[in-house]
N, C-alpha and C positions, 0 to 999 in steps of 0.2 A: 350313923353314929349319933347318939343323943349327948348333947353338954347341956352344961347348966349355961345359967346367964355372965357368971363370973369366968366363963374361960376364955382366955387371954389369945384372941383372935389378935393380927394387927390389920390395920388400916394403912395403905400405901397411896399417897398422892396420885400417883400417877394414876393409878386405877381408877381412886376417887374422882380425879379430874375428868377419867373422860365417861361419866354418867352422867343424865340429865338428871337432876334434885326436881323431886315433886315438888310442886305447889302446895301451899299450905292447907290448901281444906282439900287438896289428894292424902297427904300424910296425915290428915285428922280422920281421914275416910280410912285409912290402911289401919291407924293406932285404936282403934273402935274396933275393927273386923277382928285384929289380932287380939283385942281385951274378952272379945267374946267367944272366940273360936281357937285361939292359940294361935301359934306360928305353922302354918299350914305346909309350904313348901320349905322344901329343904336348903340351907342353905349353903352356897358353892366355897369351897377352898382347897388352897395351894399350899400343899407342904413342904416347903424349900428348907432344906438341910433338917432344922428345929424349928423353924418357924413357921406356923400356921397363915398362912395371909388369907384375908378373906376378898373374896372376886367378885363375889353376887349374891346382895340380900344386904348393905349397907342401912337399909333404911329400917326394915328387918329388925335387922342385931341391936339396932341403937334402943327400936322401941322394947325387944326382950330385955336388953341391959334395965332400962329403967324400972319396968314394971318387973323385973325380975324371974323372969319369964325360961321354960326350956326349950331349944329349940333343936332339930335335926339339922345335919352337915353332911354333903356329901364332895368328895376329893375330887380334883381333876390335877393331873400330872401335864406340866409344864416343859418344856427345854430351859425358857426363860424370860423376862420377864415382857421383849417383844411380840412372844408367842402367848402369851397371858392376856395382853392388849388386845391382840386380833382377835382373840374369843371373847373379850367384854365388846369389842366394837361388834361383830357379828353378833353377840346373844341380843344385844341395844338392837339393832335393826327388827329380831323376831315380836319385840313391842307394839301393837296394834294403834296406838295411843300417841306414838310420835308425831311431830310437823314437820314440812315439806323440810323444811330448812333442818331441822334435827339428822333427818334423814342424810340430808345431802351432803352436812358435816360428816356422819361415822363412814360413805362410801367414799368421802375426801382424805378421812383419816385414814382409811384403811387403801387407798392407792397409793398415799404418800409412804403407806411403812410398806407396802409390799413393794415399790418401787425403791425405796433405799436400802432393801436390804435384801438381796441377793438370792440368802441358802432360804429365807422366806419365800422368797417369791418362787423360788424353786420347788419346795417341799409342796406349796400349794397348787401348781399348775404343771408339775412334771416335766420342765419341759429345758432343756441349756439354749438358755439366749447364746445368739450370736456378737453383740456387743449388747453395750452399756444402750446405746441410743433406740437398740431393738427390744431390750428389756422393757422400756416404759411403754414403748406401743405395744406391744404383746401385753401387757397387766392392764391399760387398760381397756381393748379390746377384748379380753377378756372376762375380767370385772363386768365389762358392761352387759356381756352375755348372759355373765352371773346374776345381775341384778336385776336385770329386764331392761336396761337405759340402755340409749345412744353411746357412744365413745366420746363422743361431746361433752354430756353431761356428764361423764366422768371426770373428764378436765374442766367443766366448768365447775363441778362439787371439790373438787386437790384446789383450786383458786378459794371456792368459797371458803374451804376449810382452815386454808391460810390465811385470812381477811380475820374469821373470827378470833383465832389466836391474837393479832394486833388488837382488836379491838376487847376483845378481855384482858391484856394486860392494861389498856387506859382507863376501862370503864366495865367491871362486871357487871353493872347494871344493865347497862347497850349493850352487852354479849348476849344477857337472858333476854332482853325484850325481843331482840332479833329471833333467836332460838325459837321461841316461845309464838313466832308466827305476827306479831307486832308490830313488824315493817315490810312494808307492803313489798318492794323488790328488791329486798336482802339479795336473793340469791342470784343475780344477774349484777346487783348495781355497787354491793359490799367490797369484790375487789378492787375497783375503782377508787372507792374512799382509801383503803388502805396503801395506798401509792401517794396519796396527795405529801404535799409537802407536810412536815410535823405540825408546826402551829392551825395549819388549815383543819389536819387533821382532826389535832386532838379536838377542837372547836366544834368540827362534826360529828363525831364520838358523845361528847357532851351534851348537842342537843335531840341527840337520840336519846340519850339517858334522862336528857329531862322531860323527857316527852313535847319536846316541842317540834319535833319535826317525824310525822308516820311514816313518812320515805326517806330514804339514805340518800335519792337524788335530789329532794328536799333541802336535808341536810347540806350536802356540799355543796348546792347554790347557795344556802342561807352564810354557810361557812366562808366562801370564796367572797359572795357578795362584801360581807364585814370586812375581810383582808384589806381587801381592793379601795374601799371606803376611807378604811385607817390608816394606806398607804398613802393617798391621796386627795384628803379633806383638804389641802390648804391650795391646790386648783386654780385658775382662774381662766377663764374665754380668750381665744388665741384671736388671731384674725381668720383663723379656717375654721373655728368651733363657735359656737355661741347655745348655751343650752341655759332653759328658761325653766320655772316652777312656777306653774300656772295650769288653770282650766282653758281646754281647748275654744271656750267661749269667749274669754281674756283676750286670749293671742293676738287677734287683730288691733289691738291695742298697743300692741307693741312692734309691730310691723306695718311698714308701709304700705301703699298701693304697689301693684307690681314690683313687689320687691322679691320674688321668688321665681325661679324659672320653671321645678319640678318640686311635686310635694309625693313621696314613698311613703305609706305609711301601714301600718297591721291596727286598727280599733279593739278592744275587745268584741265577740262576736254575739253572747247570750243578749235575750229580747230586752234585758231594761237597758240596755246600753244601745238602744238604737236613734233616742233622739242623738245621738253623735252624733251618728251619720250624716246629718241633715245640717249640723253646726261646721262639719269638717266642708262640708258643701259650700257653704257659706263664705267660710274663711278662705277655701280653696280658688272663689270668685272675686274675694279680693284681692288674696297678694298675688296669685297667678301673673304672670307676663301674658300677651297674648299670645296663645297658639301653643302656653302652659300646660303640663302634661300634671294630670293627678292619680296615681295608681292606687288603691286600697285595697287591699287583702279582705275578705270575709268572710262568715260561714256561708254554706248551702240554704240552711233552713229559714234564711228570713230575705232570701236573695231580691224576692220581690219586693219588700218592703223597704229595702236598702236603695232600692233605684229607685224607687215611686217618690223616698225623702229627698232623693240627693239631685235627681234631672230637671227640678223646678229652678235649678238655681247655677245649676252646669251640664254644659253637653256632654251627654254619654259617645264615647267612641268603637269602644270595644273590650270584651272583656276577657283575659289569657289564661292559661292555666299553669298553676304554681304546682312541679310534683315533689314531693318528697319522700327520701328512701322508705321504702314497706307502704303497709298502709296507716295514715292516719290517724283514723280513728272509727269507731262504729256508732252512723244514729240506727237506735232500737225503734226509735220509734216510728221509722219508715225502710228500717229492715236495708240500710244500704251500708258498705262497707267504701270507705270513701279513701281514697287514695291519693287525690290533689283538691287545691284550696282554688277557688274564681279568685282572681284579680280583677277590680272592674275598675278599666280606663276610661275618664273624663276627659276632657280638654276645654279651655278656654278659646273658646273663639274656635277659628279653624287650625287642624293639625298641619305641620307644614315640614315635617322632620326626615328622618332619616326611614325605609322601612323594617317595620320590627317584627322576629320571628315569635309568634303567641304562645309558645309554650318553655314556659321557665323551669330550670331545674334544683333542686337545691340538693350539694353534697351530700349532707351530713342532718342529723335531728342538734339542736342545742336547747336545751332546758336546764342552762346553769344558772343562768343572768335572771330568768322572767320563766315564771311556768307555761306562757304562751308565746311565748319568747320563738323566732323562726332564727334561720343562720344566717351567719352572713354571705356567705356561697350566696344562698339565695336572695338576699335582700342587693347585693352587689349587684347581679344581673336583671335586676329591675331598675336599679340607680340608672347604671349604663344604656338602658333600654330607650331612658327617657329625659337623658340631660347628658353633655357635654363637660368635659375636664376645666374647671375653673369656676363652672355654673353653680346658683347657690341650691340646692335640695332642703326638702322639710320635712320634717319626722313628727307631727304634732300631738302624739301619741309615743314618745322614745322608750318606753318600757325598759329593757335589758340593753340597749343600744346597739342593737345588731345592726341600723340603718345606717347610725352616725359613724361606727366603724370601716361598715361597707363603702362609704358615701368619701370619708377621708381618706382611707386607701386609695379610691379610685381617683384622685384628685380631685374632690370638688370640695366646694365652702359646703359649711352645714348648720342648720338651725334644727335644736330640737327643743320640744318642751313633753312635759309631762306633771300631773296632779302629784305625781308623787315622790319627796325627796328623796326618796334612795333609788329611784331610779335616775332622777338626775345625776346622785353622787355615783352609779355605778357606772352610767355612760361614760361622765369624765375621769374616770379609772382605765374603763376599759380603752380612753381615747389616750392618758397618758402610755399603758401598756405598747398602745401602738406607735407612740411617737418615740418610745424608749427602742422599741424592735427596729424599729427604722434607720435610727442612731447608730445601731449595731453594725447592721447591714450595710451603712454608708462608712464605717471604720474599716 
C-alpha cells in the first residue's frame, strides 16, 4: 500500500525505545539516499483496532514527513503489543551494522520478555515448562541454541540488559556511549556498576558520560575512590597507621635507621620507573632491622635490571612467585602469556626467620583502588610470610592500599607513603573502612 507523507501513522515509545537511533552523519547518509532515490523499502505497520502504529522505518517516515515524500507500508498482524516487541528486538538483531553490546542488549531483552511471559515463551518454543524455575533454563538454553552463544552469555546479555536500563534512566548520554561500543568492558563490567550504592553510582554514570572514564571499571574506581575520600578527609595516623606524601627518595628522611622490620611493597613495573628500584634498595638498607626481610613485586620484562639496580646495596635472597586467578596478562612482544608475577626477596644482613613456602596465592583480581593495584588476599600472605604480629611493615609505594589493609588486619603497625595524594587519602579510607568492620564484629 502506498500513503502519502501526511498519513497519520502513530509512534509508540515503547517501540521507539527499543531501537538504536542512528548517528547523525548515518541519518544524513539515509536523508540524501532517500532525496535521491525515494523511500525504497517498505515500511512495517500494526493495525490495532483503528490505529495504524508504525514498527519499522522510524527514521524513514520522519524523513518522508519532512521532505514530503510517498512512501510504501506493509502490515504485520500482532496479538499484542509484547509480540510487536519481540519482532522489533529480532528484526534489530537481522542489522549487520550493530555492536557487541547493541547485540547483547536485544538477546538480554528478548530472554527477559520471553522468560516473563509464559503463552510467549510457549508460543515460541512449543514446549510446557514443568515449573517456573524450569522455564528460565529452558529459554535460555534455548535462546542460546538460537543465537549461536553459550547459555552464559545469555545470562550474562538479561544482566547486561538490565544494567543499561539503570543506567539510561541516570544518564542517556552513558547508555549511548556504552551502546555505541565506547567502553571498553561494558558488557562484563556494567552489571557491577548497576548494584553499587546510589550516590557511588550515580557518580559512575556521570563520568562515563562525560567521557572521563573509557571503562566502567574505571569509572567505579574513580567513583568509589571519591566516596571513600569524602567520607574520610578529616583522618588522622593512629599509633597502628602512619601514612606519608612523599617521593620514595624523601622517605628516609623521615624514618629512622632500623626502624623497620619488613618492607612489602608492588613499584610500578614499566622501564622509566626503574631508577626506583635502585632508591627502594637504598632506603630498604637503611630502615631495615638486621636480618630485615624486603619483598617487591615486579614485572618479567626488566627482571634483570631490577636485581642488577637493587643487589649493589642489598642481598638478594630469593625470589617466590605471586599467582593470580586467570591469567594476567600477555607480553606480545615475546609471545608469552604470564600467569604469576616474581616477587624478588632481599634481606638485610643474614635471614634468620621462620621457613617460607615460595609460592603466594592471591584470591581474588582488585582493580577498584589503583589500576595496578594487587588484593589483599595476596599482599596479606606476603606481610605474613615475612614479619610477625605487632612488627612494623613498609609499603613505600602504597598506591590503592592493599598492603596497609593487609598489613593492619594482620596485626602489624604500618608505614606507608606514596607521591600521590589520593592514594594516600584512599589508603586512610580504606584503613578507617577496616577499623569500622572491626568495631562491628567486636559488638
Amino acid at each position: 500500500m502506498i500513503c502519502t507523507a501526511n498519513v497519520k501513522l502513530e509512534v509508540l515509545p515503547e517501540i521507539e525505545r527499543a531501537l538504536f537511533p542512528l548517528q547523525s552523519e548515518e541519518l544524513s547518509i539515509l536523508e540524501a539516499s532517500i532525496l535521491a532515490e525515494g523511500v525504497r523499502d517498505p515500511l512495517v505497520i500494526w493495525r490495532y483496532n483503528d490505529r495504524l502504529i508504525l514498527v519499522d522505518g522510524h527514521h524513514r517516515f520522519r524523513i518522508a514527513q519532512k521532505h514530503n515524500l510517498p512512501f510504501e507500508v506493509t502490515e504485520i498482524t500482532f496479538d499484542g503489543l509484547q509480540e510487536a516487541l519481540e519482532w522489533v528486538y529480532r528484526n534489530q538483531l537481522g542489522r549487520r551494522n550493530l555492536t557487541d553490546e547493541q547485540r547483547a542488549l536485544v538477546r538480554g531483552r528478548l530472554y527477559e520478555q520471553a522468560k516473563g511471559n509464559r503463552l510467549l515463551n510457549l508460543k515460541q518454543y512449543h514446549e510446557q515448562p514443568k515449573s517456573q524455575f524450569e522455564t528460565s533454563e529452558d529459554t535460555a538454553r534455548k535462546m542460546a541454541a538460537e543465537f549461536g552463544v553459550s547459555r552464559a552469555t545469555v545470562m550474562r546479555d538479561a544482566a547486561f540488559a538490565k544494567a543499561v536500563e539503570i543506567v539510561e534512566r541516570e544518564s542517556p548520554e552513558a547508555a549511548t556511549k556504552i551502546l555505541r561500543g565506547e567502553v571498553k568492558d561494558a558488557l562484563t563490567a556494567l552489571p557491577r556498576l548497576a548494584e553499587l550504592p546510589t550516590e557511588e553510582r550515580k557518580s559512575a554514570i556521570q563520568k562515563i558520560a562525560a567521557g572521563e572514564a573509557k571503562k566502567v571499571s574505571l569509572a567505579v574506581s574513580m567513583a568509589r575512590k571519591e566516596m571513600l575520600i569524602e567520607r574520610t578527609s578529616d583522618l588522622e595516623d593512629t599509633d597502628f597507621c602512619r601514612l606519608l606524601c612523599c617521593d620514595v627518595r624523601e622517605l628516609a628522611n623521615e624514618l629512622g635507621p632500623e626502624s623497620v622490620d619488613a618492607i612489602v611493597t608492588d613499584p610500578p613495573y614499566p622501564e622509566e620507573y626503574l631508577p626506583l628500584y635502585e632508591e627502594l634498595a637504598k632506603l630498604a638498607a637503611w630502615v631495615l632491622k638486621p636480618g630485615g626481610s624486603l619483598l617487591v613485586l615486579t614485572g618479567h620484562m626488566y627482571l634483570p635490571q631490577v636485581l642488577q639496580l637493587m643487589v649493589g646495596h642489598i642481598s638478594y635472597h630469593w625470589i617466590l612467585s605471586y599467582l593470580v586467578p586467570g591469567c594476567s596478562a600477555k607480553q606480545w612482544s615475546r609471545n608469552v602469556l604470564i600467569g604469576w608475577k616474581p616477587v624478588l626477596w632481599f634481606v638485610r644482613g643474614k635471614y634468620q626467620g621462620r621457613g617460607v613456602y615460595d609460592v603466594v596465592r592471591s584470591e581474588v583480581r582488585e582493580k577498584d583502588f589503583h589500576e595496578w593495584g594487587q588484593s589483599v588476599s595476596g599482599m596479606r600472605a606476603l606481610v605474613e610470610r615475612v614479619s610477625a604480629p605487632g612488627e612494623v611493615v613498609l609499603d613505600p609505594f602504597v598506591g590503592g592500599g592493599a598492603t596497609a589493609v593487609a598489613a593492619v588486619a594482620a596485626g602489624r603497625r604500618f608505614i606507608g607513603s606514596d607521591i600521590s595524594p589520593e592514594a594516600i587519602a584512599v589508603t586512610r579510607a580504606r584503613l578507617r573502612e577496616l577499623e569500622q568492620a572491626n568495631r562491628e564484629v567486636a559488638m
